[in-house]
ROSE-4610 file (N, C-alpha, C; in Angstrom, 1 decimal, always signed):
// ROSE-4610
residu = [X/X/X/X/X/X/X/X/X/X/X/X/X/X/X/X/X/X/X/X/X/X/X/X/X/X/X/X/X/X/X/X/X/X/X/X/X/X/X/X/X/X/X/X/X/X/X/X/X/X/X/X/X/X/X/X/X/X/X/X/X/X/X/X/X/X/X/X/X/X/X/X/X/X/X/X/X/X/X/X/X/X/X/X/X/X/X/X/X/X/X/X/X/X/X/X/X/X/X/X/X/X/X/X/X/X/X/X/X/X/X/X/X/X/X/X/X/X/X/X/X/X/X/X/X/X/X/X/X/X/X/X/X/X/X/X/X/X/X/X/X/X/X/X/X/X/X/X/X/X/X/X/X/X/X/X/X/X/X/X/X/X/X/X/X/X/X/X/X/X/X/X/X/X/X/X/X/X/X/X/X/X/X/X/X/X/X/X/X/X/X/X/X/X/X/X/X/X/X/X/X/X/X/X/X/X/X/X/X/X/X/X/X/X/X/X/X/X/X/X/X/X/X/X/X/X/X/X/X/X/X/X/X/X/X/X/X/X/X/X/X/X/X/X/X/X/X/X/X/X/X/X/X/X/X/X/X/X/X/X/X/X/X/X/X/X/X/X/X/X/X/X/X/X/X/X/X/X/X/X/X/X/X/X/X/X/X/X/X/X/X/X/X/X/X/X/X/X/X/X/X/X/X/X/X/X/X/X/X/X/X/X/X/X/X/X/X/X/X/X/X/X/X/X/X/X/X/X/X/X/X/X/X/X/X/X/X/X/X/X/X/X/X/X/X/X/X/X/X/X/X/X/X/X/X/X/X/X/X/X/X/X/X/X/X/X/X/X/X/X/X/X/X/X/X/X/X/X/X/X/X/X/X/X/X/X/X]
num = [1/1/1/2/2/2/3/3/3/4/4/4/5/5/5/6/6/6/7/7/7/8/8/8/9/9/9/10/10/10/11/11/11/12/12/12/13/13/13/14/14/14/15/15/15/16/16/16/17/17/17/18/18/18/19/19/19/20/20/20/21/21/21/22/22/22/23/23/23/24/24/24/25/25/25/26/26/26/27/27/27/28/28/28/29/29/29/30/30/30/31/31/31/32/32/32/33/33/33/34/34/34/35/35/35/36/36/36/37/37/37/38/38/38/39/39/39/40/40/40/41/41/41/42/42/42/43/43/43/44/44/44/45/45/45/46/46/46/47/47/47/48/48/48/49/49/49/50/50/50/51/51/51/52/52/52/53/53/53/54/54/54/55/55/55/56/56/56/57/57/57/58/58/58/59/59/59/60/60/60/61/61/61/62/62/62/63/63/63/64/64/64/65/65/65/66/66/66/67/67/67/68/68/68/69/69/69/70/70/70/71/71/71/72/72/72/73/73/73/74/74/74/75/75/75/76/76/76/77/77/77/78/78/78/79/79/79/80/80/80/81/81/81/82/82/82/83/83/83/84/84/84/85/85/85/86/86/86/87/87/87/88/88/88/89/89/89/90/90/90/91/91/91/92/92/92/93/93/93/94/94/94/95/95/95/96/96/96/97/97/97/98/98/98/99/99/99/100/100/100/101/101/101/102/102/102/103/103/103/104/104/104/105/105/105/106/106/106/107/107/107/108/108/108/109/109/109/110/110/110/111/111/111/112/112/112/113/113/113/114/114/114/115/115/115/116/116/116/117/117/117/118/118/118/119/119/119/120/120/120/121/121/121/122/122/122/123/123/123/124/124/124/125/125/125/126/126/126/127/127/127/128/128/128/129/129/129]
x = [+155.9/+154.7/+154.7/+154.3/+154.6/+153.3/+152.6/+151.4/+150.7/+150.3/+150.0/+150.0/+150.1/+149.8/+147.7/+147.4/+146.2/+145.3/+145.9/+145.2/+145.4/+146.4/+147.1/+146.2/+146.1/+145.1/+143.6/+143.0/+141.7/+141.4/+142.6/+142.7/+142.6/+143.7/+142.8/+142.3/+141.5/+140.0/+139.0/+139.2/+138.3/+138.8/+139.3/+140.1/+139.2/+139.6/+139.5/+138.0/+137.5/+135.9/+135.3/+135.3/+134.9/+135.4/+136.5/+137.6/+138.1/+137.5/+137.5/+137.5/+137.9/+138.2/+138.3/+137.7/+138.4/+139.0/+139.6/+140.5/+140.2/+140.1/+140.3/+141.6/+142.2/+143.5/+143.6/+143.6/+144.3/+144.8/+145.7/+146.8/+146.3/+145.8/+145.8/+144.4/+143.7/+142.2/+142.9/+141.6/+142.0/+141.3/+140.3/+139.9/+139.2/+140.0/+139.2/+137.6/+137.3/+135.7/+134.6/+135.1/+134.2/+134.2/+132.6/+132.3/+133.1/+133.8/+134.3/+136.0/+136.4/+137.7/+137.8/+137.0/+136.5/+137.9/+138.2/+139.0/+140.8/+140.6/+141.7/+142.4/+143.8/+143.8/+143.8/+143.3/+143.6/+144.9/+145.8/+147.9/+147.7/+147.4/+147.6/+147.1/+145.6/+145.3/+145.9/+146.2/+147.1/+148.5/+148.4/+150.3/+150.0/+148.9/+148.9/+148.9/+147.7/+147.5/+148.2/+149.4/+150.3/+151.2/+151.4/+152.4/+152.1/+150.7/+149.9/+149.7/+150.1/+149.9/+151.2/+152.4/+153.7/+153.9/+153.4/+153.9/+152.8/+151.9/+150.9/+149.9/+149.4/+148.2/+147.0/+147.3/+145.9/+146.1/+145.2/+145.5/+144.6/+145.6/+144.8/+144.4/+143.3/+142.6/+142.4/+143.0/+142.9/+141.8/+140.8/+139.7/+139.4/+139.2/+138.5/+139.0/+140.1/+141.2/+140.7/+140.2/+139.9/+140.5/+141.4/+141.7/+140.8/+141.1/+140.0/+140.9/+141.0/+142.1/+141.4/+141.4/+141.0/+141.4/+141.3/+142.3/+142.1/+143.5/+143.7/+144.1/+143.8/+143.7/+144.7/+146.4/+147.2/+147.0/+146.5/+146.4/+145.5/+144.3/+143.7/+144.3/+145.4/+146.0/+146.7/+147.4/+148.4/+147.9/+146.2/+145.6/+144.9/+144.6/+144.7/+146.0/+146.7/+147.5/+148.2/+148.0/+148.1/+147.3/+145.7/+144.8/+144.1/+144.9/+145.0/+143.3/+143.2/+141.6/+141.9/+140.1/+140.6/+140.2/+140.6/+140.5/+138.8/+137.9/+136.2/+136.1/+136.2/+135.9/+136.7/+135.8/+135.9/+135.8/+136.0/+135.8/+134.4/+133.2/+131.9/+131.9/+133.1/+133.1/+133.0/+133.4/+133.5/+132.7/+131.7/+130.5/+129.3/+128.4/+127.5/+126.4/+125.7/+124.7/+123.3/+122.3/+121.2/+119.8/+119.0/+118.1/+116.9/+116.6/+115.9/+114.0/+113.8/+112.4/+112.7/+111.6/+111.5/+112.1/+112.6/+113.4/+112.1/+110.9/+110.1/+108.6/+109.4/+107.6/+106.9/+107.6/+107.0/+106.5/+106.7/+106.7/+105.2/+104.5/+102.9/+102.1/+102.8/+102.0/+102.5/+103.1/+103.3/+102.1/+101.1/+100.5/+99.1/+98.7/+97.8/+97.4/+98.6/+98.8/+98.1/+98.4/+97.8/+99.0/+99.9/+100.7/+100.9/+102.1/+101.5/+102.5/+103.1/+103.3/+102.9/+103.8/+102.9/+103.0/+103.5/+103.3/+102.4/+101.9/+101.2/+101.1/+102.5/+102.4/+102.3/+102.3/+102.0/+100.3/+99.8/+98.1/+97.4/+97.4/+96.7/+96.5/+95.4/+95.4/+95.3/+95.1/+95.1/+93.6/+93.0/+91.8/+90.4/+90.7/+90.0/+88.9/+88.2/+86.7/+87.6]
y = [+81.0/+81.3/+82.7/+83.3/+84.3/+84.7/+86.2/+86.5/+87.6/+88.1/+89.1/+90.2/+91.7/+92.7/+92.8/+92.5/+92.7/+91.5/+90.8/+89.4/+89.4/+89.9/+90.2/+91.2/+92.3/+93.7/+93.2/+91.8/+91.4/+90.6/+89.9/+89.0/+90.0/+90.6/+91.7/+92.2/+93.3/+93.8/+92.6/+91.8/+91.0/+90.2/+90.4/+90.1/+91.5/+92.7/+93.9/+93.7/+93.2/+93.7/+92.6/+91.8/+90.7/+90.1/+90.8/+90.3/+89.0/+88.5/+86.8/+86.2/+84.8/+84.4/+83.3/+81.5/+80.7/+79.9/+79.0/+78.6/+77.1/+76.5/+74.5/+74.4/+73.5/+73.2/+72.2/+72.7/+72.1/+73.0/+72.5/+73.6/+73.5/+72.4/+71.8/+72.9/+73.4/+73.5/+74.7/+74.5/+75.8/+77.2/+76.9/+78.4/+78.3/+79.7/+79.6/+79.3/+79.2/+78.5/+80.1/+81.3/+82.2/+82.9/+83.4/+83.6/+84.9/+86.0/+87.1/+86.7/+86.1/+85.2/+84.2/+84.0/+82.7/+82.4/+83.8/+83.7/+83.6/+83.5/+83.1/+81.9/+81.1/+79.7/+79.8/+78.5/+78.5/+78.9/+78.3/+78.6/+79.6/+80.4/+82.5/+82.3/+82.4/+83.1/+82.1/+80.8/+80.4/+80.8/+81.3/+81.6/+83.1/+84.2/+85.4/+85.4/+84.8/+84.4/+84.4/+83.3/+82.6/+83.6/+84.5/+85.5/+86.5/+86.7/+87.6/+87.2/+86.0/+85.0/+85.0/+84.7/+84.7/+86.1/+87.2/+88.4/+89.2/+88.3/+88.2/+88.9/+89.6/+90.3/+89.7/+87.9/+87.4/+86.5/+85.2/+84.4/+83.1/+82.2/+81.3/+79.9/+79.4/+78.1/+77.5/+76.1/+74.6/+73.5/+73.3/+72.6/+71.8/+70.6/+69.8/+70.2/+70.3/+70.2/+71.9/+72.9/+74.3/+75.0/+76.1/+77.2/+78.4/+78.7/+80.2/+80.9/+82.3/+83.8/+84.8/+84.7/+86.3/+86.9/+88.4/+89.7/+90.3/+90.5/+91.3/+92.5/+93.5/+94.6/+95.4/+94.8/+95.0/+95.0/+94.2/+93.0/+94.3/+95.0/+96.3/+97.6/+97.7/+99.2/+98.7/+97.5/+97.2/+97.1/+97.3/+96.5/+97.9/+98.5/+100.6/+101.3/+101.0/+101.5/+101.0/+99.4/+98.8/+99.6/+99.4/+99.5/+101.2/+101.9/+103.4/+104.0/+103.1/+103.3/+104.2/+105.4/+106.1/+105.5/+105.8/+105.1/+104.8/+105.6/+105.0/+103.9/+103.2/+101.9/+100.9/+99.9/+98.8/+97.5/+96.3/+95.3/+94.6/+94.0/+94.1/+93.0/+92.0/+91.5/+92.6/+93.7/+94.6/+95.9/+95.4/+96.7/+95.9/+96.5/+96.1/+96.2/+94.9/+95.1/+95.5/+96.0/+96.7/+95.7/+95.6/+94.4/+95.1/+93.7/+94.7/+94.6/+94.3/+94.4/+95.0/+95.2/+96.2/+95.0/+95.1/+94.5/+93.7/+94.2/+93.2/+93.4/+93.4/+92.7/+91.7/+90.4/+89.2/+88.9/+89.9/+89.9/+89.8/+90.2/+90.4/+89.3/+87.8/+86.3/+85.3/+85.6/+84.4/+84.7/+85.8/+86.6/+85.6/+84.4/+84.5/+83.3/+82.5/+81.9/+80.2/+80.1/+78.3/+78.1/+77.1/+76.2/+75.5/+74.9/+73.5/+72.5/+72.8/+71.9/+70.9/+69.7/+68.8/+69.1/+69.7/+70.3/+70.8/+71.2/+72.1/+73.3/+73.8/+74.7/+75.5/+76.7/+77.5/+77.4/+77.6/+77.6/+76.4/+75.9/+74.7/+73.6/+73.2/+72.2/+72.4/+73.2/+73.8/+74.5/+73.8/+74.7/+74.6/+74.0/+73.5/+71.8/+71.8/+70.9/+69.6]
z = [+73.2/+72.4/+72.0/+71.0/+70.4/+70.3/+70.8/+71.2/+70.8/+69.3/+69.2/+70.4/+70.1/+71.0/+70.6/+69.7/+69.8/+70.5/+70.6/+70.9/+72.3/+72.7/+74.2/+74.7/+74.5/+74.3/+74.3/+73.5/+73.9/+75.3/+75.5/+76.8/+77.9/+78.0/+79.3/+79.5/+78.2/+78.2/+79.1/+78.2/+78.6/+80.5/+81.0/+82.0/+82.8/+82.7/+83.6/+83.5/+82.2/+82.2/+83.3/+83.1/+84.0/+85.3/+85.2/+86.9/+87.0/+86.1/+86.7/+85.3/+85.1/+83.5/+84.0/+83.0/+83.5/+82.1/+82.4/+81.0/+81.3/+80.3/+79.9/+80.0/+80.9/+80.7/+79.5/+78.3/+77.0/+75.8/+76.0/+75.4/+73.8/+73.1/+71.8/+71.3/+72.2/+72.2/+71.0/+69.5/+68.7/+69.0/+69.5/+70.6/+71.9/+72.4/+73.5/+74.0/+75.5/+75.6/+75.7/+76.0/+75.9/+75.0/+74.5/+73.8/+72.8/+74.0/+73.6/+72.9/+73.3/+73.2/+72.6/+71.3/+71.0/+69.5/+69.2/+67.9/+68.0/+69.7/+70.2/+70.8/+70.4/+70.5/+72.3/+72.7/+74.3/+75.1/+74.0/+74.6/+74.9/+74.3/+74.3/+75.6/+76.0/+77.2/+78.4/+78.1/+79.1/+79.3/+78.2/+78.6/+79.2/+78.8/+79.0/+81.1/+81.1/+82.6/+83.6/+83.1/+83.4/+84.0/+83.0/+83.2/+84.5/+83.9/+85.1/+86.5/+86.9/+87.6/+88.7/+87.7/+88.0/+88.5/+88.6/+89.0/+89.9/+90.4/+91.3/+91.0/+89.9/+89.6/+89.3/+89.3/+89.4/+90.1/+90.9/+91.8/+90.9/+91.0/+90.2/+91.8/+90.7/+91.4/+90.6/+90.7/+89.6/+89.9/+89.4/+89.9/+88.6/+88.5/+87.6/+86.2/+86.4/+84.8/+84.5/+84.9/+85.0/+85.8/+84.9/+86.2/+86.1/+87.2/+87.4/+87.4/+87.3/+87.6/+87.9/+89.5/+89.8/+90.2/+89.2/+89.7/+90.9/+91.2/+92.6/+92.1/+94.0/+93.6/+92.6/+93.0/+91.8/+90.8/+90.1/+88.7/+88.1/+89.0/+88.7/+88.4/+89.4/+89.3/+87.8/+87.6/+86.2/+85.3/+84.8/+83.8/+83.4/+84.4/+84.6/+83.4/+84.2/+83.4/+82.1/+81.7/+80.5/+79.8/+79.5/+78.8/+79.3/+79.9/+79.7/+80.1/+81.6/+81.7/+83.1/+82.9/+84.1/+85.7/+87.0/+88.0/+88.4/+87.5/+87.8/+87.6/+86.4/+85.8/+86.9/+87.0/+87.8/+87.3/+87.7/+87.1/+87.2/+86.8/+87.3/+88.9/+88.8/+90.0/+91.3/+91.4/+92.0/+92.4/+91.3/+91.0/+91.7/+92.5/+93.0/+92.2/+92.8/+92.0/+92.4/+91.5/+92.3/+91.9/+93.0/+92.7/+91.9/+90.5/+89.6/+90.4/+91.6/+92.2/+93.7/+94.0/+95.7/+96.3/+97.5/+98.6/+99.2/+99.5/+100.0/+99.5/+98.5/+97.4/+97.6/+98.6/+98.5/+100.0/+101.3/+102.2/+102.5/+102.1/+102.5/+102.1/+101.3/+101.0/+101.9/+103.2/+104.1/+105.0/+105.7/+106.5/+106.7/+105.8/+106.0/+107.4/+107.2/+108.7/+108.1/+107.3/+107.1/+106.1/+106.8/+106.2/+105.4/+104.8/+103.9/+104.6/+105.7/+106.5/+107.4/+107.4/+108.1/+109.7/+110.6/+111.8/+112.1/+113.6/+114.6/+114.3/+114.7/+114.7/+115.7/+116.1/+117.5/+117.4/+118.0/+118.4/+117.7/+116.8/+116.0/+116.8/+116.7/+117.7/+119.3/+119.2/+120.7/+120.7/+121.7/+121.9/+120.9/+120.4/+118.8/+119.4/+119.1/+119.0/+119.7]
């Protein structure tokens, strides 16, 4: 299969940006299923994969006619140096994420001690009429 360099060039942008990619196992499909990749036939990013795969920079998993490919640390240092990026940028699988509310905003509405459980409970029913 014969693979453009720019089409090749959008597959692993799209690869480094997101860490993780999954494919339809169907070779016939005329484009891929994500949105960013859409103008590309499915063979290409299966064959690109493939390749990436065979030389251990991604690890694939086959699940319900779907593979998954997730890059390894290699697959990063090689995709570095393909697409000429400097060692900050990360793949977002790898970037943490920061929670968009306080850590315990919600902490202070269990306090008021009446359930909607059908149980006792500690003290309930204890001591009571």
């Amino acid at each position: 299969v014969l693979i453009s360099k720019k089409e090749k060039r959008q597959i692993l942008e799209h690869l480094f940006q997101e860490g993780v990619i999954c494919v339809k196992k169907d070779a016939r499909a005329c484009r891929h299923n994500e949105q960013q990749l859409e103008a590309i036939p499915n063979l290409h990013v299966m064959m690109v994969l493939r390749s990436l795969c065979s030389k251990a920079f991604v690890t694939e998993t086959f699940n319900w006619q779907w593979y998954y490919y997730y890059l390894t640390n290699e697959g990063i240092d090689y995709l570095r140096g393909v697409l000429n990026l400097p060692p900050q940028v990360m793949p977002s699988t790898l970037t943490k994420q920061r929670p968009t509310r306080p850590a315990l905003a919600g902490a202070d509405q269990g306090a008021s001690g009446e359930g909607k459980g059908w149980g006792k409970g500690k003290g309930k029913g204890k001591g009571k009429g």
